[in-house]
mmCIF file of the N, C-alpha and C atoms, coordinates in Angstrom:
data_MODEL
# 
_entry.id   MODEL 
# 
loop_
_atom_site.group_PDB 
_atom_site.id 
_atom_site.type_symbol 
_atom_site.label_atom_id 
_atom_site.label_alt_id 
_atom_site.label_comp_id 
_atom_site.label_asym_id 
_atom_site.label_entity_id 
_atom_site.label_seq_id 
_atom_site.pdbx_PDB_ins_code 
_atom_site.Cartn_x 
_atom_site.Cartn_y 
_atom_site.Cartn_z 
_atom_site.occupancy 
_atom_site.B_iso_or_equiv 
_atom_site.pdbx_formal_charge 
_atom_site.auth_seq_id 
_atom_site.auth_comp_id 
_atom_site.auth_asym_id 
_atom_site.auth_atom_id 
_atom_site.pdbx_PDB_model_num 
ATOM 1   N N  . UNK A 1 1  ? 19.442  303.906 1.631   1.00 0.00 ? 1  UNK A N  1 
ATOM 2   C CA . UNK A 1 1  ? 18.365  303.388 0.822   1.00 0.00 ? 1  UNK A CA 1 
ATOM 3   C C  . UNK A 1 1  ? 17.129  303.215 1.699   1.00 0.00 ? 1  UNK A C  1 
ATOM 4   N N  . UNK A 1 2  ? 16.063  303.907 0.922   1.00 0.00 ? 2  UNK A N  1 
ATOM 5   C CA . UNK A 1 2  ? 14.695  303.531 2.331   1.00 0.00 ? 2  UNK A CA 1 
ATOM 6   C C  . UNK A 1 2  ? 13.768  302.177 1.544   1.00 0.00 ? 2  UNK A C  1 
ATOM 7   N N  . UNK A 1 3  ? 13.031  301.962 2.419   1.00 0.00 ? 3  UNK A N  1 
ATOM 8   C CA . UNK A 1 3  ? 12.240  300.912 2.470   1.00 0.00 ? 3  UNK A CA 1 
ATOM 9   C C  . UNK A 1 3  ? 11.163  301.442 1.320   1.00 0.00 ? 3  UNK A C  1 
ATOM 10  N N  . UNK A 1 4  ? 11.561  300.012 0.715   1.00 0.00 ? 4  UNK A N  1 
ATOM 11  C CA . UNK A 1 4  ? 10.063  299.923 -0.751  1.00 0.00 ? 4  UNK A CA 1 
ATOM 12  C C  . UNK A 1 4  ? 9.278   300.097 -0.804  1.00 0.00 ? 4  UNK A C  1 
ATOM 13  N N  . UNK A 1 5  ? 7.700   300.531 -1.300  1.00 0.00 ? 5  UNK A N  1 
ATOM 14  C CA . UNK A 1 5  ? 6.626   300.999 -0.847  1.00 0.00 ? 5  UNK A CA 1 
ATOM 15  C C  . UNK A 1 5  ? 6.211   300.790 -2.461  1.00 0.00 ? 5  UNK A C  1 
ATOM 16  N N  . UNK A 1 6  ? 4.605   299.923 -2.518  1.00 0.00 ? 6  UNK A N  1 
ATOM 17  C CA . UNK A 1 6  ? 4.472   299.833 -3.602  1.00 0.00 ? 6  UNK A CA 1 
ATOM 18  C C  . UNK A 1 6  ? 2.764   300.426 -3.470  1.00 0.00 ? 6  UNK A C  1 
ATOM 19  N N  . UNK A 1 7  ? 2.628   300.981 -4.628  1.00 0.00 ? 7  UNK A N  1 
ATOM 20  C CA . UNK A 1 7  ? 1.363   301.979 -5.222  1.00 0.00 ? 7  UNK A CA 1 
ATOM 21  C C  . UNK A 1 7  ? 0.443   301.208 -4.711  1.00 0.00 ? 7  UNK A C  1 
ATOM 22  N N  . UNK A 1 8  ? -0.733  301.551 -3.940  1.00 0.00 ? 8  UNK A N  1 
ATOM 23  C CA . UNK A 1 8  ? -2.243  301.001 -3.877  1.00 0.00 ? 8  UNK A CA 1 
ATOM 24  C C  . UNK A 1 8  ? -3.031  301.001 -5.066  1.00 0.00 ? 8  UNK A C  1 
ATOM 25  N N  . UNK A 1 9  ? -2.642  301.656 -6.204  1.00 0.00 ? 9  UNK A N  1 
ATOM 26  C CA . UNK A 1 9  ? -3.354  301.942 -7.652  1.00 0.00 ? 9  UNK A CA 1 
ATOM 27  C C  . UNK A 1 9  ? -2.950  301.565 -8.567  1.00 0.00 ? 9  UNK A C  1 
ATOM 28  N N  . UNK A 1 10 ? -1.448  301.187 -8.728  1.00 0.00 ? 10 UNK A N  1 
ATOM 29  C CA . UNK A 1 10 ? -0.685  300.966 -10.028 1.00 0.00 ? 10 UNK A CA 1 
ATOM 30  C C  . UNK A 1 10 ? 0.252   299.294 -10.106 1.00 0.00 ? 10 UNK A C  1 
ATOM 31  N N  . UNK A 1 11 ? 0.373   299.391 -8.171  1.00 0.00 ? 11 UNK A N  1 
ATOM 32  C CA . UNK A 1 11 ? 1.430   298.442 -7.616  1.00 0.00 ? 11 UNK A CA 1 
ATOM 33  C C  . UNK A 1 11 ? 2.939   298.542 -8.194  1.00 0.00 ? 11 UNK A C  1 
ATOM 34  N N  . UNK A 1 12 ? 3.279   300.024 -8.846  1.00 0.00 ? 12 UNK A N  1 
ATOM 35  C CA . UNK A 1 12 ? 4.009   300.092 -8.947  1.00 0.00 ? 12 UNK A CA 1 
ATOM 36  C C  . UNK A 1 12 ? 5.119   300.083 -7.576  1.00 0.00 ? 12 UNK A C  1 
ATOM 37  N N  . UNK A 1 13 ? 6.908   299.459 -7.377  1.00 0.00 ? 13 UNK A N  1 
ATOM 38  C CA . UNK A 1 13 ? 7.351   299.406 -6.520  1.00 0.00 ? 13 UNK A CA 1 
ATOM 39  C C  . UNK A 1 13 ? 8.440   301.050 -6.530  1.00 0.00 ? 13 UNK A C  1 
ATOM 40  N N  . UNK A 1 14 ? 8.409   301.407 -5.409  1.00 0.00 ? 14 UNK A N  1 
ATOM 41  C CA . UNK A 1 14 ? 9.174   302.705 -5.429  1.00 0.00 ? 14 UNK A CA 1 
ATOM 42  C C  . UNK A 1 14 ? 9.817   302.908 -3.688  1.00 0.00 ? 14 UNK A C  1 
ATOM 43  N N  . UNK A 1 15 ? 10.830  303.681 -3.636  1.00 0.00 ? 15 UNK A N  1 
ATOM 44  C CA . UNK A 1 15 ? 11.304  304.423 -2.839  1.00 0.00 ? 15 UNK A CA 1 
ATOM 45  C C  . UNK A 1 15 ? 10.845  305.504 -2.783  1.00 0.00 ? 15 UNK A C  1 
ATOM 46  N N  . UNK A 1 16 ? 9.923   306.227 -3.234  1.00 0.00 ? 16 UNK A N  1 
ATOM 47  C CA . UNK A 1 16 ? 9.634   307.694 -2.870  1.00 0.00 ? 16 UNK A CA 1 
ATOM 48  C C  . UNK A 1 16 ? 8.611   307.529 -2.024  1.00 0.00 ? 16 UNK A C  1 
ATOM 49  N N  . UNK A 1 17 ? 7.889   309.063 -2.167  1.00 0.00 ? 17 UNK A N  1 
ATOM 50  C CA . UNK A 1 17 ? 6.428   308.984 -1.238  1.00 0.00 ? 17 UNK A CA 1 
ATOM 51  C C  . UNK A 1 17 ? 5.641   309.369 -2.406  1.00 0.00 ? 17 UNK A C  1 
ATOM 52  N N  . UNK A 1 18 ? 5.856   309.528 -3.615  1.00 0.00 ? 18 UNK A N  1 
ATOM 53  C CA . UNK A 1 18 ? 5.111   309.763 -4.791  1.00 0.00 ? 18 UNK A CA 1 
ATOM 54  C C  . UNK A 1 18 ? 5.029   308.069 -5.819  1.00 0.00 ? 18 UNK A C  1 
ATOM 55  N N  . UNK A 1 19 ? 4.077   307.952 -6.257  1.00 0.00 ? 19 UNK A N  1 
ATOM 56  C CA . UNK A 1 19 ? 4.359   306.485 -6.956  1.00 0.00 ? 19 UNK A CA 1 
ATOM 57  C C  . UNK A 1 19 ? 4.871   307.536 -8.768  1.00 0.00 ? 19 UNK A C  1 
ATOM 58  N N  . UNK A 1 20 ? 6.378   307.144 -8.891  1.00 0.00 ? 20 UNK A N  1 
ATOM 59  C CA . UNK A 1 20 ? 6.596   307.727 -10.312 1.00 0.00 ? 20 UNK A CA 1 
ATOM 60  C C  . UNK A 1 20 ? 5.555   307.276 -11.769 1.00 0.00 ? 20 UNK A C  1 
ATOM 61  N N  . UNK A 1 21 ? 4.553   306.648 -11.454 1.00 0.00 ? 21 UNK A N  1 
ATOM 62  C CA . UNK A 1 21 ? 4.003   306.090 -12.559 1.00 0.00 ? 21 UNK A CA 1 
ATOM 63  C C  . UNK A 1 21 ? 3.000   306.992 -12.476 1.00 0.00 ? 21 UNK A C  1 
ATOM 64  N N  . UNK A 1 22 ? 1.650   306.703 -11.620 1.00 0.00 ? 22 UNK A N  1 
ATOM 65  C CA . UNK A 1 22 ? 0.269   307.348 -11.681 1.00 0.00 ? 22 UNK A CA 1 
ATOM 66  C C  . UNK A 1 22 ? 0.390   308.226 -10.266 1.00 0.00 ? 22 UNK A C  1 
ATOM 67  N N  . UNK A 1 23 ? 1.740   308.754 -9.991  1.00 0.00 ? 23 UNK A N  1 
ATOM 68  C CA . UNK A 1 23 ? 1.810   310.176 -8.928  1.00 0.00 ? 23 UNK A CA 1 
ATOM 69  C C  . UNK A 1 23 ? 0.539   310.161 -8.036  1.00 0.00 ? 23 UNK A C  1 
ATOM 70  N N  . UNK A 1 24 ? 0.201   308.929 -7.384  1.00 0.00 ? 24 UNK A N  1 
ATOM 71  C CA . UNK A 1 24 ? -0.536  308.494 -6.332  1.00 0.00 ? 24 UNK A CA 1 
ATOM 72  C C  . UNK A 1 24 ? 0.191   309.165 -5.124  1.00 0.00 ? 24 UNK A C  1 
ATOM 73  N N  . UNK A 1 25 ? -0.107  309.314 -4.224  1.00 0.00 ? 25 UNK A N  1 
ATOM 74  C CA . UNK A 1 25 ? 0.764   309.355 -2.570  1.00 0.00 ? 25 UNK A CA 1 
ATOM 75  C C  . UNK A 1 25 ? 0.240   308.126 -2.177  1.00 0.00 ? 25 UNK A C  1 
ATOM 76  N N  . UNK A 1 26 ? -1.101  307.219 -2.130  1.00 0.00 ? 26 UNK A N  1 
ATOM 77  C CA . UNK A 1 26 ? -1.364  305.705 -1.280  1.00 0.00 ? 26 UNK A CA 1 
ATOM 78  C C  . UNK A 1 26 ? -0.337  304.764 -1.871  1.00 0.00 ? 26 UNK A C  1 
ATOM 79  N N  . UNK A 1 27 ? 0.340   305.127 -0.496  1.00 0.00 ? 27 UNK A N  1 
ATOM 80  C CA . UNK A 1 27 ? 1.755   303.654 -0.823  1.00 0.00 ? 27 UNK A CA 1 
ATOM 81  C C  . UNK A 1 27 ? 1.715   303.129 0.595   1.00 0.00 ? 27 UNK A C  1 
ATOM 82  N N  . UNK A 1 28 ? 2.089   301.823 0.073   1.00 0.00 ? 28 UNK A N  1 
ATOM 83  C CA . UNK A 1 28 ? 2.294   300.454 1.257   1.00 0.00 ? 28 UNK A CA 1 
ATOM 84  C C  . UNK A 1 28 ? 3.319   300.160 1.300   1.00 0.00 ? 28 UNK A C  1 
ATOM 85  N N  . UNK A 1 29 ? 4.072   299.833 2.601   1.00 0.00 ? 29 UNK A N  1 
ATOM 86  C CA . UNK A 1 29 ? 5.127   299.108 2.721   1.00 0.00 ? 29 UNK A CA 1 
ATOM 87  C C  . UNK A 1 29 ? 4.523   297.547 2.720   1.00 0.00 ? 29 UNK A C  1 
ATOM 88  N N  . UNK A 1 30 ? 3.448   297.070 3.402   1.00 0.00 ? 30 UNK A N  1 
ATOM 89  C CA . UNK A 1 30 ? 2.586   295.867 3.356   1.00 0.00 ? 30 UNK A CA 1 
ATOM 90  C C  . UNK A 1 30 ? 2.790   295.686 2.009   1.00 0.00 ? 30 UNK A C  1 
ATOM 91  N N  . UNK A 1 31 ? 3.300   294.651 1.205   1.00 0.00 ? 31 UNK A N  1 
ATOM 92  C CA . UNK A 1 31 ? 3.051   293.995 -0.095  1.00 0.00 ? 31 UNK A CA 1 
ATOM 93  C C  . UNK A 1 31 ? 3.966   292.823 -0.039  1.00 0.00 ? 31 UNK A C  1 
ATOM 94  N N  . UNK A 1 32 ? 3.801   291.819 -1.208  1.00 0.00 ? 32 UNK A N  1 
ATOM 95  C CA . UNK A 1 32 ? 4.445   290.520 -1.255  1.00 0.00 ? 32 UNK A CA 1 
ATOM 96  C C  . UNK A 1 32 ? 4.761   290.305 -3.072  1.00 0.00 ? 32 UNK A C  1 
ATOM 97  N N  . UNK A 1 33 ? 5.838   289.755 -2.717  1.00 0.00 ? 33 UNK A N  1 
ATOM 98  C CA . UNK A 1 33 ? 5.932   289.263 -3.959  1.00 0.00 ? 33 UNK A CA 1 
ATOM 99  C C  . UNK A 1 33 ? 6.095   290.365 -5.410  1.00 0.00 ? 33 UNK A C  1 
ATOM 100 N N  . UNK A 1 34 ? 7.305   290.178 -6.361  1.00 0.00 ? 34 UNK A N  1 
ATOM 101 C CA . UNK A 1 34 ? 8.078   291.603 -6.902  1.00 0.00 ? 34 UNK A CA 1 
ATOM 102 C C  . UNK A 1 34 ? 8.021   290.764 -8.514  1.00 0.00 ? 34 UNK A C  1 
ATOM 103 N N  . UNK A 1 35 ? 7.764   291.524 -9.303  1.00 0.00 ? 35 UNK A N  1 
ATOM 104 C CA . UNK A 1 35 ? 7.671   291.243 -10.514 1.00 0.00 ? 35 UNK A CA 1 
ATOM 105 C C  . UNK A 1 35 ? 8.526   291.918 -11.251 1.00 0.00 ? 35 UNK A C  1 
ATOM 106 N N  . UNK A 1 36 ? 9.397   291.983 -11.959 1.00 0.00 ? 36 UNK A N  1 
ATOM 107 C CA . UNK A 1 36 ? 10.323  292.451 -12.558 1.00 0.00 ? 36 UNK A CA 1 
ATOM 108 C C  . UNK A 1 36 ? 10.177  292.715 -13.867 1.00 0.00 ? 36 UNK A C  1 
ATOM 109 N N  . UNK A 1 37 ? 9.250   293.635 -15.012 1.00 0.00 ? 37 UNK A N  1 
ATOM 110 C CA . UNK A 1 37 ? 8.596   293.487 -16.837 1.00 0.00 ? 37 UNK A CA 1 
ATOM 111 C C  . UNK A 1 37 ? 9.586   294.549 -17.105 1.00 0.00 ? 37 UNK A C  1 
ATOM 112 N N  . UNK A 1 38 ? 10.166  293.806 -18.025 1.00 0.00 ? 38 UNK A N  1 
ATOM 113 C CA . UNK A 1 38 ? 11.400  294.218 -18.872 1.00 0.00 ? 38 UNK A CA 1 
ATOM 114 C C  . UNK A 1 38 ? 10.765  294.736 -20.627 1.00 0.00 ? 38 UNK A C  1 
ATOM 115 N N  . UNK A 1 39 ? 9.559   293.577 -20.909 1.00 0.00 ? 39 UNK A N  1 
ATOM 116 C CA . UNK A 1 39 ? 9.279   294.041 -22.283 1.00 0.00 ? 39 UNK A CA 1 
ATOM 117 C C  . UNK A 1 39 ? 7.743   293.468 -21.871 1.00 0.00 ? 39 UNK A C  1 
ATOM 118 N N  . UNK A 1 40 ? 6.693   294.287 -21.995 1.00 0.00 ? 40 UNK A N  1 
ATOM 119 C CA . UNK A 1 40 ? 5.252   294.298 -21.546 1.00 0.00 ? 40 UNK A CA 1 
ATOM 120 C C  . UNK A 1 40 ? 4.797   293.851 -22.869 1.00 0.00 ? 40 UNK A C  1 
ATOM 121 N N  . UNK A 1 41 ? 4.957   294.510 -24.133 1.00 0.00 ? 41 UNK A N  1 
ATOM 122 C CA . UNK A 1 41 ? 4.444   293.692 -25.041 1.00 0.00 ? 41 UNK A CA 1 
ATOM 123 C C  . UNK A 1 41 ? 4.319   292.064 -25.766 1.00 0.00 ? 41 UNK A C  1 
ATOM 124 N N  . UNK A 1 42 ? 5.248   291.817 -24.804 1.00 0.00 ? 42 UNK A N  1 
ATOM 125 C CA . UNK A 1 42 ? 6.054   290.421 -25.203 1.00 0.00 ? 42 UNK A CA 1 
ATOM 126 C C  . UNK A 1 42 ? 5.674   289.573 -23.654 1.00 0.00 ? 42 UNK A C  1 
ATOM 127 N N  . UNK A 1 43 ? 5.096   290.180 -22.635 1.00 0.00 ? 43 UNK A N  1 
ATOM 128 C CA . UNK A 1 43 ? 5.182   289.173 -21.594 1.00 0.00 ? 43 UNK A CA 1 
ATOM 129 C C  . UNK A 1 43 ? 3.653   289.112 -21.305 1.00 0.00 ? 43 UNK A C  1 
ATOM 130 N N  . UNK A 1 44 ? 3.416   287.557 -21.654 1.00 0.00 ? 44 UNK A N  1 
ATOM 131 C CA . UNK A 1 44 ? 1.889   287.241 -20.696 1.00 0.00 ? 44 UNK A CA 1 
ATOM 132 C C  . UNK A 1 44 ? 1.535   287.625 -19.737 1.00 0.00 ? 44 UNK A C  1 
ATOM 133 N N  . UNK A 1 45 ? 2.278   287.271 -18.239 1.00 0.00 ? 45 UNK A N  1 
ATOM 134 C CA . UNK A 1 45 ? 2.168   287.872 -17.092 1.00 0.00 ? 45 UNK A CA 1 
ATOM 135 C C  . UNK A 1 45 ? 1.625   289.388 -17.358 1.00 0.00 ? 45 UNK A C  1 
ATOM 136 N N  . UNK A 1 46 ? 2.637   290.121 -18.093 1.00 0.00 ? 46 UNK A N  1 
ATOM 137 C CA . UNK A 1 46 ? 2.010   291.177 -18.169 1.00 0.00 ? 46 UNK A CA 1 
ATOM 138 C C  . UNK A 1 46 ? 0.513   291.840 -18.429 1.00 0.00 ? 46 UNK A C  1 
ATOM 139 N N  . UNK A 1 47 ? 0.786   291.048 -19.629 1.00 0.00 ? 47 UNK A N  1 
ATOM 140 C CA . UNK A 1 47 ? -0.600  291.091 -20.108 1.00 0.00 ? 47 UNK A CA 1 
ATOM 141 C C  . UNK A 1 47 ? -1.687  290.752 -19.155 1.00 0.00 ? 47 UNK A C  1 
ATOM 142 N N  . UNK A 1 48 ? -1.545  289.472 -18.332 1.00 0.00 ? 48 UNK A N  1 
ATOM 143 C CA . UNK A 1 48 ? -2.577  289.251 -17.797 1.00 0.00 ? 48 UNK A CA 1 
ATOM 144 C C  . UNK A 1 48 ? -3.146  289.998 -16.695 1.00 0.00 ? 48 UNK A C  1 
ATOM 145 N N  . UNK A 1 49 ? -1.637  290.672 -15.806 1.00 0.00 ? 49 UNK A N  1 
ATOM 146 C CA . UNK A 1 49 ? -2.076  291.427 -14.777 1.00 0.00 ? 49 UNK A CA 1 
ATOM 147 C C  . UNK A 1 49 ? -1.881  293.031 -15.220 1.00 0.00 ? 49 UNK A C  1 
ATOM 148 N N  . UNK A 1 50 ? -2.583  293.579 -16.372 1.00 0.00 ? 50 UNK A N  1 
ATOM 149 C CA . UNK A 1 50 ? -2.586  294.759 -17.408 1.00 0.00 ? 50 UNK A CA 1 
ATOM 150 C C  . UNK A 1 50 ? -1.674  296.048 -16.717 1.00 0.00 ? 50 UNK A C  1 
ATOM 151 N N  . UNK A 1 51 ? -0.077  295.128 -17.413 1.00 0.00 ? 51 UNK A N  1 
ATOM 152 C CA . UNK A 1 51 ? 0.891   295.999 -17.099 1.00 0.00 ? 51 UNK A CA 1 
ATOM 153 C C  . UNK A 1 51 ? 1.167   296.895 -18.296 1.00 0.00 ? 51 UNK A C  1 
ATOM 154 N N  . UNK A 1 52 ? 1.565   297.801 -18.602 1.00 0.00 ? 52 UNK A N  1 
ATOM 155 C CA . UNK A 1 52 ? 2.141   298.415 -19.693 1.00 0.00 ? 52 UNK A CA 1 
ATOM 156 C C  . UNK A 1 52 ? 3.280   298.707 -19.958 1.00 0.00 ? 52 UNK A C  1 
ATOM 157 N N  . UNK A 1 53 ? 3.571   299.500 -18.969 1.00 0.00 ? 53 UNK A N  1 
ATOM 158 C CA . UNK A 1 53 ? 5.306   299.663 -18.654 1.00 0.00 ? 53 UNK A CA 1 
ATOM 159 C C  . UNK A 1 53 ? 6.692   298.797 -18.123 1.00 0.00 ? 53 UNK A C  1 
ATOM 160 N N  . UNK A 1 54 ? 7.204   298.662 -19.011 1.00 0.00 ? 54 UNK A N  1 
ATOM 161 C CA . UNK A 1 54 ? 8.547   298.385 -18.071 1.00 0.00 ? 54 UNK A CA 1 
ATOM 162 C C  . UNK A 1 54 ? 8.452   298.581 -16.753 1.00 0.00 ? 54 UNK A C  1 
ATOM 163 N N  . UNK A 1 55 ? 9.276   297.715 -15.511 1.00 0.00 ? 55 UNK A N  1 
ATOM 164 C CA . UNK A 1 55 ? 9.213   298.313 -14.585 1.00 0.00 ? 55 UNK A CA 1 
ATOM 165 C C  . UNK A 1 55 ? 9.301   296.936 -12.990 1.00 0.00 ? 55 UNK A C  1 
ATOM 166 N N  . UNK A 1 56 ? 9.285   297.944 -11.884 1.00 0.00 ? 56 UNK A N  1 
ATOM 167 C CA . UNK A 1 56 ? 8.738   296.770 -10.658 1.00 0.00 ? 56 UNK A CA 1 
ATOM 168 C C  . UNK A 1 56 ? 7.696   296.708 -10.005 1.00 0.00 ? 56 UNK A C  1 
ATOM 169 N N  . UNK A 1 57 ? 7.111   295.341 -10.101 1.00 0.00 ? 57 UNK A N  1 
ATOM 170 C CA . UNK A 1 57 ? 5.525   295.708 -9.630  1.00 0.00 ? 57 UNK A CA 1 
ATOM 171 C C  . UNK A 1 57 ? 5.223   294.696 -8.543  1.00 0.00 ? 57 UNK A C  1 
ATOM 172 N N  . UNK A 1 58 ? 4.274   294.965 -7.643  1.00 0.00 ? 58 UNK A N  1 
ATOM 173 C CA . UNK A 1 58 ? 4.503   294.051 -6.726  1.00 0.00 ? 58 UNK A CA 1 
ATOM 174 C C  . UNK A 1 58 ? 3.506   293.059 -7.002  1.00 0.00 ? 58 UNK A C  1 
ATOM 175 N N  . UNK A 1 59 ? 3.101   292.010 -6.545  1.00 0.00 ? 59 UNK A N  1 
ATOM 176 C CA . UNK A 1 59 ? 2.003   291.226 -7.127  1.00 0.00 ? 59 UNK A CA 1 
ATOM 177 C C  . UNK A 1 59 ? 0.891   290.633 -6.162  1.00 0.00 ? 59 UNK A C  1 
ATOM 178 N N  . UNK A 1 60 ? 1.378   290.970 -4.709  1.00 0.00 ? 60 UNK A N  1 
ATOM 179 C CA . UNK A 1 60 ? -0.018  291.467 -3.927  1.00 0.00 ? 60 UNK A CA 1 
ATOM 180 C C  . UNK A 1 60 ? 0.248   292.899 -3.146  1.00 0.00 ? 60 UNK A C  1 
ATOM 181 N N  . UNK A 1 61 ? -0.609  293.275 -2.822  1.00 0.00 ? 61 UNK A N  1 
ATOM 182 C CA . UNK A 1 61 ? -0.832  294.868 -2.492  1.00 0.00 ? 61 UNK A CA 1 
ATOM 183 C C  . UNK A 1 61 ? -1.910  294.645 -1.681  1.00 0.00 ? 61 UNK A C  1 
ATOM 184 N N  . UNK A 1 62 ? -1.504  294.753 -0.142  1.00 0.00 ? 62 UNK A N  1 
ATOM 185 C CA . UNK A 1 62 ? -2.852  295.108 0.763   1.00 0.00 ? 62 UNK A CA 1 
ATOM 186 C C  . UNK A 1 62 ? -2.610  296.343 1.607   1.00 0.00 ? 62 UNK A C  1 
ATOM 187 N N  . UNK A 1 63 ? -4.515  296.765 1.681   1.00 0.00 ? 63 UNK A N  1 
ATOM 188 C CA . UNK A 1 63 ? -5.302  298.208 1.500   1.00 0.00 ? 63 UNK A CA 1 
ATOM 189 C C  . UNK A 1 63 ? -5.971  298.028 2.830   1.00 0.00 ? 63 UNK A C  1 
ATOM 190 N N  . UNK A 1 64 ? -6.432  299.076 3.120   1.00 0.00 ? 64 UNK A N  1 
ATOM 191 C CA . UNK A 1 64 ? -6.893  299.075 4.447   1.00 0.00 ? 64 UNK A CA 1 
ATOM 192 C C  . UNK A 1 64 ? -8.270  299.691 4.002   1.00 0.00 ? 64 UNK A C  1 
ATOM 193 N N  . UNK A 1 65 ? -9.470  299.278 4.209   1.00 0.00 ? 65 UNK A N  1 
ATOM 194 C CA . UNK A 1 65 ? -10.573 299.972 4.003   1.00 0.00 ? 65 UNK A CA 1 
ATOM 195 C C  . UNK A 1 65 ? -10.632 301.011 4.877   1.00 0.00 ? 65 UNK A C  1 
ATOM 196 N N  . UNK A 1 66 ? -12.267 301.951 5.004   1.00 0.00 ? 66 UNK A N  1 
ATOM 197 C CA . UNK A 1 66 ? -12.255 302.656 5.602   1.00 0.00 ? 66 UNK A CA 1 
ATOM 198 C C  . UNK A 1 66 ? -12.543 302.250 6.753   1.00 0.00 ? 66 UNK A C  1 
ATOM 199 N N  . UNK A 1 67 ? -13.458 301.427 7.202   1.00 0.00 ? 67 UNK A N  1 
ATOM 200 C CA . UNK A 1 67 ? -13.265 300.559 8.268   1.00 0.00 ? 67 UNK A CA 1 
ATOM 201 C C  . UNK A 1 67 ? -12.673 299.804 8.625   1.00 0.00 ? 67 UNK A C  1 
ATOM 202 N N  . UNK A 1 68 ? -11.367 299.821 8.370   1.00 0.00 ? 68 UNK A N  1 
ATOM 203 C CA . UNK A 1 68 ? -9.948  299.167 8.778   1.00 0.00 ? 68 UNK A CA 1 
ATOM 204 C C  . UNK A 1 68 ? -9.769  297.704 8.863   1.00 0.00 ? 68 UNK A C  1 
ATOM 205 N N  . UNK A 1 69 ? -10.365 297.076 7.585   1.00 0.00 ? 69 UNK A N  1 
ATOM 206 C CA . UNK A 1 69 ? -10.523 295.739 7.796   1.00 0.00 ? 69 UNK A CA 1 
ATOM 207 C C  . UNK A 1 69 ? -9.224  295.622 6.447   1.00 0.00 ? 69 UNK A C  1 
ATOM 208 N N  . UNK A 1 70 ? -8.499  294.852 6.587   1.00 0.00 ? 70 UNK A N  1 
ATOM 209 C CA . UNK A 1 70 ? -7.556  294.797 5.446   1.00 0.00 ? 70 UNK A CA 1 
ATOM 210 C C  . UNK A 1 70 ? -8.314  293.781 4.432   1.00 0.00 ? 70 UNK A C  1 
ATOM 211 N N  . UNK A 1 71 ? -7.625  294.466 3.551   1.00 0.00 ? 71 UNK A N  1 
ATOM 212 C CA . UNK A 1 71 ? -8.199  293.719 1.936   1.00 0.00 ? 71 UNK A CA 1 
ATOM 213 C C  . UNK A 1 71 ? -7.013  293.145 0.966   1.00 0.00 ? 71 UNK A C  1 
ATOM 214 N N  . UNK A 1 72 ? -6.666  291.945 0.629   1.00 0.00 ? 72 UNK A N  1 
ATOM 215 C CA . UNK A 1 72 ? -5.786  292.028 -0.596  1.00 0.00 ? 72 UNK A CA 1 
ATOM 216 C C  . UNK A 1 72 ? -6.664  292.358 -1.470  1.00 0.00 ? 72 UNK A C  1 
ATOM 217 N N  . UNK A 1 73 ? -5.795  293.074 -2.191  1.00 0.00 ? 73 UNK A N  1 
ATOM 218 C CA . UNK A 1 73 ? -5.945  293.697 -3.737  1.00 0.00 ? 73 UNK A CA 1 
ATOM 219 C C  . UNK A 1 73 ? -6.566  292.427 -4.706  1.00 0.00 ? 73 UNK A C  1 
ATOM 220 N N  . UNK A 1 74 ? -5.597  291.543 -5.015  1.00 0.00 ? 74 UNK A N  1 
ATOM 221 C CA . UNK A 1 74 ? -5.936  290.467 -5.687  1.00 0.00 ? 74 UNK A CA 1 
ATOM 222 C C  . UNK A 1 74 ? -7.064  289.989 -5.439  1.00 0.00 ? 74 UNK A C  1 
ATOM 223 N N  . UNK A 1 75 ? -7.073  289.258 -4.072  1.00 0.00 ? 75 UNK A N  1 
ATOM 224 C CA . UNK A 1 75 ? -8.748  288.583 -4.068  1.00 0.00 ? 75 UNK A CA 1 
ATOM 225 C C  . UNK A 1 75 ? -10.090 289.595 -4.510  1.00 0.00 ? 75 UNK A C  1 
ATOM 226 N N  . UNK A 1 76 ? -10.363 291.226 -4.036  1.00 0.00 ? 76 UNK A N  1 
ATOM 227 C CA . UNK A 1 76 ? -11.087 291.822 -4.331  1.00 0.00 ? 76 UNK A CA 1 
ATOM 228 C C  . UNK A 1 76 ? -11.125 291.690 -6.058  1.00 0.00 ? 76 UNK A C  1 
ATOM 229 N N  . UNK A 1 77 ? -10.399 291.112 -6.671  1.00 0.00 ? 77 UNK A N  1 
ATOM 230 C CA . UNK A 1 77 ? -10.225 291.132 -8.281  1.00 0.00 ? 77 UNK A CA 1 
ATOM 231 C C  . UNK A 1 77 ? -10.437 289.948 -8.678  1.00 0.00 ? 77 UNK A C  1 
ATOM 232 N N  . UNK A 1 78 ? -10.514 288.677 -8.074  1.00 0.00 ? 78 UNK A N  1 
ATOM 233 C CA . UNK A 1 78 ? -10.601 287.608 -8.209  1.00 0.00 ? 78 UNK A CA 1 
ATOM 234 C C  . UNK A 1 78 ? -9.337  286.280 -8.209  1.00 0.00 ? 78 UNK A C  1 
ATOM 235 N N  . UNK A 1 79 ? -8.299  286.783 -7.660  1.00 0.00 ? 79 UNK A N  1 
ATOM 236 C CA . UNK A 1 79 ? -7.083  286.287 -7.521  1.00 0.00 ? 79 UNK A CA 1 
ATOM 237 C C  . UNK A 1 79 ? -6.986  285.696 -5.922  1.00 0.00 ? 79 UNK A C  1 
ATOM 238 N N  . UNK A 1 80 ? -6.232  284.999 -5.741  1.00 0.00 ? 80 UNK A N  1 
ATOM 239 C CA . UNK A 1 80 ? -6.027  284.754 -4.628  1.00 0.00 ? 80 UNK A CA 1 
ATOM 240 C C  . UNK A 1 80 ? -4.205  284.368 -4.579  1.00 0.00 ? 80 UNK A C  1 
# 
């Protein structure tokens, strides 16, 4: 089994080097925290962090700019 790697675009969580959702290649092993949406129409969370799919998502995701300063995902969105 290899190490988890979740989407820079979707935060979807995956084992590949492809994210199966939006077929990104920017994947992180850097992320925290795993969300588990079983029924998206029915879950707030979901809703709030505009999930659609079933699925595992991670719920921070940090990015490396181009000047290599790291960014969480969340705060750039207003989350912390």
């Amino acid at each position: 089994m290899g190490k988890k790697k979740a989407c820079k675009d979707c935060r979807t969580i995956t084992e590949a080097n492809v994210c199966p959702e939006c077929k990104s290649t920017d994947l992180t092993t850097t992320w925290k925290g795993k969300i588990v949406v079983m029924n998206p129409e029915q879950s707030e969370i979901a809703k709030t962090i505009n999930i659609k799919k079933p699925g595992e998502y991670a719920l921070k995701v940090r990015w490396t700019s181009k000047k290599k300063n790291t960014i969480n995902y969340w705060a750039v969105r207003g989350w912390q």
